[in-house]
C-alpha positions as CSV (number, residue, x, y, z in Angstrom):
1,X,0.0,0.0,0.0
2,X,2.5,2.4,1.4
3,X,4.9,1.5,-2.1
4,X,1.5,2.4,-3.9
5,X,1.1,5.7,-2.5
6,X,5.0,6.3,-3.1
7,X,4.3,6.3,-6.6
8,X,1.2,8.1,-6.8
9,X,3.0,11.1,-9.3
10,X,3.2,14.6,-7.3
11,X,1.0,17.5,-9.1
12,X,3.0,20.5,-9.2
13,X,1.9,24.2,-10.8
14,X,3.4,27.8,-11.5
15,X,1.3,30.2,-10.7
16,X,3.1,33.6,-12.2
17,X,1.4,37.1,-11.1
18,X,2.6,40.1,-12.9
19,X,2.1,43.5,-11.3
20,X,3.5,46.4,-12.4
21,X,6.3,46.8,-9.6
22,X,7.2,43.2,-9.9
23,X,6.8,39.6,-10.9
24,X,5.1,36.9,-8.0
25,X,5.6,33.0,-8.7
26,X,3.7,30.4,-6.7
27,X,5.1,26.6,-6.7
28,X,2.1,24.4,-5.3
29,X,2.9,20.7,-4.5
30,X,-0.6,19.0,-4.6
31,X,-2.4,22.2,-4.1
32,X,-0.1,23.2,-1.4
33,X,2.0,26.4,-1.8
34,X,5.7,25.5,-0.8
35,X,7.7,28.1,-3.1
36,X,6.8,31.6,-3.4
37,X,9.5,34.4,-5.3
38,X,9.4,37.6,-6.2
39,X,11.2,39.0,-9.2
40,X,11.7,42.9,-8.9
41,X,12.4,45.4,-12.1
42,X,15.3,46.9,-9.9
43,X,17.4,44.1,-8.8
44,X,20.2,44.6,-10.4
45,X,22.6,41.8,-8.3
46,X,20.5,38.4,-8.8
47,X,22.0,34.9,-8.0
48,X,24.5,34.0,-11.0
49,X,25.0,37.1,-12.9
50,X,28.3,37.7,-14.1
51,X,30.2,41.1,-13.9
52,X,33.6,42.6,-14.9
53,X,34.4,44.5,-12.2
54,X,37.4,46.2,-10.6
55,X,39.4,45.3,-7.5
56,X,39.3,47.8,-5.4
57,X,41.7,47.0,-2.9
58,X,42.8,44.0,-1.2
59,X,42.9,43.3,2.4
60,X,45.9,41.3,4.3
61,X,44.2,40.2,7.4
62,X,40.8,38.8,5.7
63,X,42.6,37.5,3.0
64,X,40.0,38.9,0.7
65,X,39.7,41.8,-1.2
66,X,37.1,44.4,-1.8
67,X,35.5,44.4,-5.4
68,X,33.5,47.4,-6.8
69,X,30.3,45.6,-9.1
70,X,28.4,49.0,-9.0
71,X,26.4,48.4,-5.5
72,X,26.3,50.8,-3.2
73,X,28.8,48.6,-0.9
74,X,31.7,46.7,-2.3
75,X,31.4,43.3,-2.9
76,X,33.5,40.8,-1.0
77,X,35.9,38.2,-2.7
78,X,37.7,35.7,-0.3
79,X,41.1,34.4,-1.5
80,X,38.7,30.6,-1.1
81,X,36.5,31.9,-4.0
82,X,39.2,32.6,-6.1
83,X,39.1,29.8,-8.5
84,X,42.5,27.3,-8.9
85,X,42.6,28.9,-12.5
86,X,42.5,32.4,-11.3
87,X,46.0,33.4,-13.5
88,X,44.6,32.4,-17.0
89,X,41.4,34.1,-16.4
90,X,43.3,37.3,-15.1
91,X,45.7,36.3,-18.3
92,X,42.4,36.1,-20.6
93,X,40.2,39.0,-19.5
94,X,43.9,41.3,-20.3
95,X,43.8,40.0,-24.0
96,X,39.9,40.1,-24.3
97,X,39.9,43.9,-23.4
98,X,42.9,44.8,-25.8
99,X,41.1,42.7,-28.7
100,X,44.4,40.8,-28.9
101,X,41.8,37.9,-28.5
102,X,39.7,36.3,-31.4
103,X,39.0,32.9,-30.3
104,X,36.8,32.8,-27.2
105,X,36.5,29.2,-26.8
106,X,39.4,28.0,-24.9
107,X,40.5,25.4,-27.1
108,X,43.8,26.7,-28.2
109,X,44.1,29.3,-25.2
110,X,47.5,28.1,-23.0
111,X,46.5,28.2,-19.4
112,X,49.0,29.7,-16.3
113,X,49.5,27.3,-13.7
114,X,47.1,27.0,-10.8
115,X,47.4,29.1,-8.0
116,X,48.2,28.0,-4.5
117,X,45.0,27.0,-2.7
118,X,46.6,28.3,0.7
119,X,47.9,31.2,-1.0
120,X,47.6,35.1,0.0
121,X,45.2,37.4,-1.7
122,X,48.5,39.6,-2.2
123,X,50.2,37.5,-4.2
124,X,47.7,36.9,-7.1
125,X,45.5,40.4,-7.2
126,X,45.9,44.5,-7.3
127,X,44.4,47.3,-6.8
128,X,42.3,48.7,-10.3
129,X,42.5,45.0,-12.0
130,X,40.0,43.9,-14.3
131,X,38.3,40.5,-13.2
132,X,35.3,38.7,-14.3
133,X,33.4,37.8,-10.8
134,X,29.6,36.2,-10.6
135,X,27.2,37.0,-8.0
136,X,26.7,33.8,-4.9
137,X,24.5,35.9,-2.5
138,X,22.5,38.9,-3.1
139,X,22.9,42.0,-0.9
140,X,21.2,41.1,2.7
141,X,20.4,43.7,5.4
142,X,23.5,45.8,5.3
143,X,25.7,43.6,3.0
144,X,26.7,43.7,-0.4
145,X,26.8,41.0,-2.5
146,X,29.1,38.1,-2.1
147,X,30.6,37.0,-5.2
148,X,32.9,34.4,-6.8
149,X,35.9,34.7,-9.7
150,X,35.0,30.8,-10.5
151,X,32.3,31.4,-12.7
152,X,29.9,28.8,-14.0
153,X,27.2,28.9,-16.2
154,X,23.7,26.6,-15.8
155,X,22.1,24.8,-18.3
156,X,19.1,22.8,-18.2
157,X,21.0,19.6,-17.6
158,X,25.0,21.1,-17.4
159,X,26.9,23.3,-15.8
160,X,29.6,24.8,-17.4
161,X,32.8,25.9,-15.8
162,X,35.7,28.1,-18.0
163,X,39.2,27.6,-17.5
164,X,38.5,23.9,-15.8
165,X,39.1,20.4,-17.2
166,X,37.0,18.5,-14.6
167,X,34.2,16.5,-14.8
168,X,31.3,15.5,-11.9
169,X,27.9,14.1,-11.3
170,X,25.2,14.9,-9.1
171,X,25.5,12.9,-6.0
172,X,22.2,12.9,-6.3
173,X,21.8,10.4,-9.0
174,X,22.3,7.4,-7.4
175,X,23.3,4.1,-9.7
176,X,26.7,4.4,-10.5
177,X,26.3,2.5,-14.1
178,X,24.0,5.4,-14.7
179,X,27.0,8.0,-13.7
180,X,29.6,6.4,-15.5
181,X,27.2,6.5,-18.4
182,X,26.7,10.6,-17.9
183,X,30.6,11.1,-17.1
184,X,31.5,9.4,-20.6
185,X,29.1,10.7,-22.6
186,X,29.5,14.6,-21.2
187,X,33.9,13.9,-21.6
188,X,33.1,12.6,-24.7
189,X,31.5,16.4,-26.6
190,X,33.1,18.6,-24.0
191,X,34.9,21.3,-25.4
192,X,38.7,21.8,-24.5
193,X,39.3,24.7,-21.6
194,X,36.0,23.7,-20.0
195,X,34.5,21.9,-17.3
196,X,31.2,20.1,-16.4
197,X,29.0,19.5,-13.8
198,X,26.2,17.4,-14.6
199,X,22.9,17.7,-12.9
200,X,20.4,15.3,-11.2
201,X,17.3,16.0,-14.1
202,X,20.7,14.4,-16.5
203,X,19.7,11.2,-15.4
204,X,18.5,8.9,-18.4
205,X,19.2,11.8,-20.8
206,X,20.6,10.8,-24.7
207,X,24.0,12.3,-26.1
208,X,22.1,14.9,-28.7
209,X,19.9,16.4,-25.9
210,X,23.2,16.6,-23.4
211,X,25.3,18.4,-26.5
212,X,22.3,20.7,-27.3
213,X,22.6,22.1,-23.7
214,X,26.3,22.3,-23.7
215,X,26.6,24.0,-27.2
216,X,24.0,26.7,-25.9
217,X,26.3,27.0,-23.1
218,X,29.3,27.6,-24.8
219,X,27.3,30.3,-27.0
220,X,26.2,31.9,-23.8
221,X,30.0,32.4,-22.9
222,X,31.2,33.8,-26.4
223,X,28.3,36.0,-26.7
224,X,29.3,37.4,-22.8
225,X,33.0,37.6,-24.2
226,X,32.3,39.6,-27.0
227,X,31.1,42.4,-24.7
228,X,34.4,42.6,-22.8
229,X,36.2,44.7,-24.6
230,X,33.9,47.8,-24.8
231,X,32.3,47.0,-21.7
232,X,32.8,50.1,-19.1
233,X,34.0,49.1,-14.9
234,X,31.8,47.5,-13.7
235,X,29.2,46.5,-15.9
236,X,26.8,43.3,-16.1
237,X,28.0,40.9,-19.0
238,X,25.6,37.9,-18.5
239,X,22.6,38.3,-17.3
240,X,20.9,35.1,-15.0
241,X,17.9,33.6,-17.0
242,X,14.6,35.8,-15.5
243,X,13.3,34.6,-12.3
244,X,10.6,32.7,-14.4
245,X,12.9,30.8,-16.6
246,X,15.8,29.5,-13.7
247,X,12.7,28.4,-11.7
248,X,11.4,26.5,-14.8
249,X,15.2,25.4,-15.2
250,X,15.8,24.0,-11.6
251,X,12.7,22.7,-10.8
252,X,10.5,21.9,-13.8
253,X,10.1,17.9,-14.7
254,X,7.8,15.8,-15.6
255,X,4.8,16.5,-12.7
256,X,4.6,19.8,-13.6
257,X,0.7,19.3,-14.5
258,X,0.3,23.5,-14.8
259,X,1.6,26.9,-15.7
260,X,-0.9,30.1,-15.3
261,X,0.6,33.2,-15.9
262,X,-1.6,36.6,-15.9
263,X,0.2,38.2,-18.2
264,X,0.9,38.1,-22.3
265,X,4.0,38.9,-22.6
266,X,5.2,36.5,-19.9
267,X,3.2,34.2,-21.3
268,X,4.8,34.1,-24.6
269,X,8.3,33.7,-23.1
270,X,7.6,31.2,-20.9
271,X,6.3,28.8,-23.8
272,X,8.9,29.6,-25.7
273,X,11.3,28.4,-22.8
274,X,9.2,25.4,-22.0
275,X,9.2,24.7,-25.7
276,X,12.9,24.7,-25.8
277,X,13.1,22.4,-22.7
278,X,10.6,20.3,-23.4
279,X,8.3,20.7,-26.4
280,X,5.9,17.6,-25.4
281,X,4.8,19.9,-22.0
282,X,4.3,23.3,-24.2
283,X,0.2,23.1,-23.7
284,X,0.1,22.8,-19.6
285,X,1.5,26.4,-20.3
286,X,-1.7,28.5,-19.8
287,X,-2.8,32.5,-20.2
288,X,-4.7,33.0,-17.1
289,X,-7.8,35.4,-18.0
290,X,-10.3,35.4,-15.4
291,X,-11.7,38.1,-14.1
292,X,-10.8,37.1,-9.9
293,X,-7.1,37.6,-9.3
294,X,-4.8,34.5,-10.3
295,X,-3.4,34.1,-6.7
296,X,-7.5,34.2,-5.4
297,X,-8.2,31.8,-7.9
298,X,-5.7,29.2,-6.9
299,X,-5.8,29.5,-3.1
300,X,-2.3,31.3,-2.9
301,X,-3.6,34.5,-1.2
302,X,-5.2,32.7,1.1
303,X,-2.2,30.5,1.9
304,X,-0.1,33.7,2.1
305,X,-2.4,34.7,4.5
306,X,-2.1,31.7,7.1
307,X,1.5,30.9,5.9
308,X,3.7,34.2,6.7
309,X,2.4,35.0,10.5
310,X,4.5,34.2,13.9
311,X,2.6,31.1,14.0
312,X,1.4,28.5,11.4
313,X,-1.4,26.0,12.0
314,X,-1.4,22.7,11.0
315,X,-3.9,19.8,11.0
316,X,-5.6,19.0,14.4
317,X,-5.2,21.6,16.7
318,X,-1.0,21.1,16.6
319,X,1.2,24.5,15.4
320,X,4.2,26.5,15.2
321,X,5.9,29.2,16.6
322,X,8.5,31.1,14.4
323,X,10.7,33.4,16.0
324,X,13.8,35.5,14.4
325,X,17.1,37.0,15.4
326,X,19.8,38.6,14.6
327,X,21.8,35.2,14.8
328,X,19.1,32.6,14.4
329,X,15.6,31.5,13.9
330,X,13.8,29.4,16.4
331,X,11.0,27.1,15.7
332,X,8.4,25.3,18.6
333,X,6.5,22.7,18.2
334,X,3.1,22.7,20.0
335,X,0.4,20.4,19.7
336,X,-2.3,22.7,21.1
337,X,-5.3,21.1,22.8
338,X,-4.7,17.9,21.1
339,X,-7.3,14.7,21.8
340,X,-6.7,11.6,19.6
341,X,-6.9,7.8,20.0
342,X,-3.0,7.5,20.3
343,X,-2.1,5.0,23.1
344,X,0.3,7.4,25.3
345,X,1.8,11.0,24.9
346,X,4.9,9.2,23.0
347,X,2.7,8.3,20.4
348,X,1.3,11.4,20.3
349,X,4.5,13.2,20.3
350,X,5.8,11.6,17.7
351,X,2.7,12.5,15.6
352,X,3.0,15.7,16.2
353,X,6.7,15.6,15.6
354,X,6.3,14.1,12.2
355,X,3.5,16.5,11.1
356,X,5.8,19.2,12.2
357,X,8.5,18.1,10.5
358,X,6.8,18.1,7.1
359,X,5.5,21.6,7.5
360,X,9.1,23.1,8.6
361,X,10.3,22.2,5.6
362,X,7.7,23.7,3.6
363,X,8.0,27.2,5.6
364,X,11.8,27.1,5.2
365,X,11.6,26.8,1.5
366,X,8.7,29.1,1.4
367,X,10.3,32.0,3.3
368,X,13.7,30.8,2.1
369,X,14.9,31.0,5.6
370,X,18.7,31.1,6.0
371,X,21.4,30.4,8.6
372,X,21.0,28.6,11.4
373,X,17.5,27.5,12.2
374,X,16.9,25.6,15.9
375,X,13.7,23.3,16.1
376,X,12.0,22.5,19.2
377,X,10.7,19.5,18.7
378,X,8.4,17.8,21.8
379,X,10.6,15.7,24.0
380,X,10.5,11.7,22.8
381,X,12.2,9.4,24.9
382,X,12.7,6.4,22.5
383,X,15.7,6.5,20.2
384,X,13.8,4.9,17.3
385,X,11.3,7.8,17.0
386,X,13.8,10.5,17.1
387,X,15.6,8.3,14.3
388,X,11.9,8.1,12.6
389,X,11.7,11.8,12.9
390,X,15.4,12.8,11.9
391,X,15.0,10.5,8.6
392,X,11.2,11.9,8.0
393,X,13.0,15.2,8.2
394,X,15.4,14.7,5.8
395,X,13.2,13.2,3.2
396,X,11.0,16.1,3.3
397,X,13.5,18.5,2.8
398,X,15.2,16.4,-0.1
399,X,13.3,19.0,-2.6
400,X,14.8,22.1,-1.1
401,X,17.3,23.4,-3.4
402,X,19.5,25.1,-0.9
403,X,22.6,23.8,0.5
404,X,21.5,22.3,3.9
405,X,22.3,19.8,6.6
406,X,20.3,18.5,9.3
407,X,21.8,17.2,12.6
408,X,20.0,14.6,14.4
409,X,17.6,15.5,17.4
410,X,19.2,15.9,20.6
411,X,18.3,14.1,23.8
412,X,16.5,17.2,24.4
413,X,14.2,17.7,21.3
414,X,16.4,20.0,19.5
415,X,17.5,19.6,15.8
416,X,19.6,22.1,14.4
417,X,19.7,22.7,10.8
418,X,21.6,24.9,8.6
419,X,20.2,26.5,5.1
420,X,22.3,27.9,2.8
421,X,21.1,31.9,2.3
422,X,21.4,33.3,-0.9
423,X,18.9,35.8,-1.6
424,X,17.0,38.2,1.5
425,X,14.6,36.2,3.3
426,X,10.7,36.2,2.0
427,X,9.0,38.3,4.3
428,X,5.3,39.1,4.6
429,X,3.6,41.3,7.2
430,X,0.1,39.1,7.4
431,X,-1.6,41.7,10.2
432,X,-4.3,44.1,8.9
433,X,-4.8,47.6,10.7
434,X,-7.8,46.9,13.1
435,X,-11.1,48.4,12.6
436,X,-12.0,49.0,15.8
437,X,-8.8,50.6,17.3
438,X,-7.3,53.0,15.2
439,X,-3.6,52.8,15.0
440,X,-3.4,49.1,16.4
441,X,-3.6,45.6,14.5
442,X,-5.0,42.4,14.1
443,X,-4.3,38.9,12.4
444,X,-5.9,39.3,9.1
445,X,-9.5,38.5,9.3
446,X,-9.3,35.8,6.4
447,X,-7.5,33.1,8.7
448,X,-10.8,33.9,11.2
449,X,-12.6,30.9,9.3
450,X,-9.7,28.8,9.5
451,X,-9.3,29.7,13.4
452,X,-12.8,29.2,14.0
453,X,-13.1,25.4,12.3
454,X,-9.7,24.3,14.2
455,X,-11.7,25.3,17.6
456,X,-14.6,23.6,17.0
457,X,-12.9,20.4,15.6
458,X,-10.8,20.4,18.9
459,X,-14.3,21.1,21.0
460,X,-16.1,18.1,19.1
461,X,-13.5,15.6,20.1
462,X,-13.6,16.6,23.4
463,X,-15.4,13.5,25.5
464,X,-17.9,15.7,27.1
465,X,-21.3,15.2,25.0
466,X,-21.8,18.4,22.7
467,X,-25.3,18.7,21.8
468,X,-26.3,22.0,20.8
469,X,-23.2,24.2,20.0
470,X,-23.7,27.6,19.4
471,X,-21.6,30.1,17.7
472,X,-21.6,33.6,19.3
473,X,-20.1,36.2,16.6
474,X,-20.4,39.4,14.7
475,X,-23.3,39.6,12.2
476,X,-20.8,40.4,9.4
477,X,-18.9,37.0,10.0
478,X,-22.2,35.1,10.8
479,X,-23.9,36.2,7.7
480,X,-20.7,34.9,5.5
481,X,-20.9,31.8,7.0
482,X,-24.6,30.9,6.5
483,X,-25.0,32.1,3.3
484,X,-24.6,30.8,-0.2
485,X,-24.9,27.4,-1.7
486,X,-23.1,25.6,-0.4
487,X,-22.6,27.4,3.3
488,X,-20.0,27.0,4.9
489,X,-22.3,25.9,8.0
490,X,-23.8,23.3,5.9
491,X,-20.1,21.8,5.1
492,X,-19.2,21.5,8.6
493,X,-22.5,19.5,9.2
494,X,-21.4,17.2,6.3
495,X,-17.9,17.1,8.2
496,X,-18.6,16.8,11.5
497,X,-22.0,15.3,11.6
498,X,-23.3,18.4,13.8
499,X,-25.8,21.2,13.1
500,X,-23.8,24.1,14.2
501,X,-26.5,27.3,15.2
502,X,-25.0,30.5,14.8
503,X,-25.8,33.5,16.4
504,X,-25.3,37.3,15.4
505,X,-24.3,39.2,18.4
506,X,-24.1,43.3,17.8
507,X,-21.7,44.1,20.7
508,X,-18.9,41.8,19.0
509,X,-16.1,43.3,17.5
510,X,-15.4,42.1,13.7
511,X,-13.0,38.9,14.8
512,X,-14.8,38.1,18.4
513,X,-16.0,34.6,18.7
514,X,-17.4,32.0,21.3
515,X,-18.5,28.5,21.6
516,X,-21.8,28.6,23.8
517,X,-23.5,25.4,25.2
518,X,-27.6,25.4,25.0
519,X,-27.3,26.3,28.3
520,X,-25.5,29.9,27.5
521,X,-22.2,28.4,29.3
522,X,-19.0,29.3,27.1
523,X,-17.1,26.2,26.1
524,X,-13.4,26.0,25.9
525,X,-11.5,24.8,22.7
């Protein structure tokens, strides 16, 4: 059964949202939103752009230097992120700017020996040299960028690195015939002065489609050369594919059952991408035109909604607490008023645990939290469930495409994990100014509903009998929920088995609520 389920295919959809001020795009897994980006018209420093830039000086003690790519804070270079090959790019940037250079392809270019990986930033760069860098981490808080001189270019299934001769898999793919297979193939077209990585969606891939990507590679890097040597310090030289497309590139395969974009123009490029990639998916690519919002249309807003605020709900009653720092974020695990037929509170913590675990790695991907991030799991005493846990945990973060690594749970509860940070964390203020109290705020009213159905789910398992449960709330919210066909009163009878009478009360504020017996006595959720 379980083997079954395993291979019941995930549905995943891009929902893109164009706004004037900038591009939104929603990855849903089954419905369930677990990616969200946001692509803004003046980000000018996005993850793998490539820049010639100027050195501006270097520093002894960090053994780094300081590199001006036009942000208002010089970028830093560590002597680590130098590249072994730093001397022949340094070597072929010089001749690419004096147009001593006609060849751009490395195949008859004589490389300089590599430099000494426990060198000194002194002894290899200048002050005012030219140098080719690409962008690792966008500018966070009050950093600039973090860049790299070993530059690499992404493909669909390659990655190609200049001035390298190596070749490497995925460890990700996991049969080594299959490797060895991908390894031959990709040494077999590779062109001289260049080296490959080959990525996990290579796996099963022919020759002609693994030379297609490379060749478009390799065009990429002559086109970006050819700019060199009119291009002013610092300037951009290759652009990063569009938010849209490096999503599409990383994450797209063969589940993708949807793409709804809003808008025409973004429309048109991303079939033309997804034609490129892979022609037989072209039609899931969709024009949304319906006249409610795309993200209201597909849930997202909603999602956004319960998603983004200090605490996230999950099934039953259970829920998080998301705290940040300066240093760290901090995650508890809570399993709220929580009634269910497990035999003992181990059981029952290790429920909890493993529902918990599935969501945290939703909301790191989904806020693309960084750093160090500290769970609090609920205490188990048995070492097989906090093995259970600690392997659930790392299967549901397998899809995350940030560097991360999980240690097991201590004997306390704790897991510590750390996620690599790349871009500024995805933040969304999810209170709404209160209409009652001017100047103060409240959780947005939309997760009300949501709030409302966990209570009485947690009041109807309570062992006490619950005949005739009344709702006390404002007429507003009482009149949304008994209207329309079907109401959402009538769904919770088909639910919960129970007739559930609602009563407007004019001296509640917009968001008050309470569970009333049919004796008038308030019950507790």
């Amino acid at each position: 059964m379980w083997d079954k389920l395993k291979s019941i295919q995930v549905n995943r959809e891009l929902i893109v949202r164009s706004t004037p001020e900038a591009v939104d795009f929603a990855l849903l897994k089954d419905g369930k939103l677990v990616e969200l980006h946001k692509e803004e018209d003046n980000n000018n420093f996005s993850v793998g752009d490539i820049f010639l830039a100027k050195i501006r000086k270097p520093v002894t003690g960090l053994n780094a230097a300081f590199v001006n790519v036009g942000y208002e804070k010089d970028a830093f270079l560590h002597y680590h992120d130098l590249g072994p090959q730093l001397s022949s790019m340094l070597k072929f940037i010089k001749k690419a700017k004096t147009g001593k250079l006609k060849d751009y392809t490395l195949k008859d270019f004589p490389f300089e020996k590599d430099i000494d990986k426990n060198g000194s930033i002194n002894d290899v760069l200048k002050a005012n040299q030219s140098l080719l860098v690409q962008i690792v981490k966008e500018p966070i808080s009050t950093k600039g960028p973090r860049i790299s001189s070993e530059l690499s270019i992404a493909g669909r299934y390659l990655v190609m690195v200049p001035f390298s001769d190596r070749v490497s898999v995925s460890q990700k793919i996991a049969s080594k015939e299959e490797k060895d297979r991908l390894i031959r193939l990709v040494k077999s077209i590779k062109p001289k002065g260049f080296g490959v990585i080959i990525r996990t969606v290579a796996e099963g891939k022919k020759v002609a489609e693994l030379d297609k990507d490379l060749q478009n590679l390799l065009s990429k890097w002559v086109a970006m050369c050819k700019k060199l040597q009119r291009a002013p310090h610092p300037s951009k030289v290759l652009v990063e594919l569009n938010r849209a497309s490096s999503i599409l590139r990383d994450v797209f395969n063969d589940s993708f059952t949807g793409i709804h974009v809003d808008d025409e123009t973004l429309y048109n490029q991303i079939k033309d991408y997804v034609h490129e990639i892979a022609p037989e998916k072209e039609s899931i690519v969709k024009q949304y035109t319906g006249s409610a919002p795309i993200f209201e249309k597909f849930g997202i807003e909603r999602q956004i909604k319960t998603s983004f605020g200090r605490t996230a709900s999950m099934s039953r009653g259970a829920y998080l607490v998301i705290e940040h720092t300066e240093a760290l974020h901090v995650i508890d695990v809570n399993s709220g008023n929580r009634s269910n037929k497990a035999k003992n509170q181990e059981d029952t913590a290790l429920e909890v645990n493993l529902l918990a675990a599935t969501e945290i790695a939703r909301q790191l991907r989904l806020r693309d939290m960084g750093g160090i991030i500290v769970v609090d799991f609920i205490d188990m005493t048995k070492g097989d469930h906090r093995r259970k846990l600690y392997d659930h945990l790392r299967d549901e973060m397998k899809d995350d495409r940030a560097k991360h690594k999980i240690l097991p749970p201590s004997k306390f509860g704790l897991v510590q994990i750390t996620r690599q940070r790349v871009r500024p964390e995805m933040n969304i203020k999810t209170s709404e100014e209160n209409p009652n109290l001017a100047g103060a705020e409240v959780e947005a009213p939309i997760v009300l509903i949501d709030k409302i159905q966990a209570d009485l789910e947690r009041i109807l398992k309570q062992k006490q009998k619950n005949n005739g449960i009344v709702l006390n709330i404002h007429p507003f919210i009482a009149a949304y929920l008994t209207k329309g066909f079907p109401s959402i009163r009538s769904k919770w009878f088909k639910t919960y088995k129970k007739w559930i009478k609602i009563q407007p009360r004019d001296a509640y504020t917009y968001l008050e609520y309470r569970f009333k017996d049919k004796d008038g006595k308030t019950i507790r959720a």
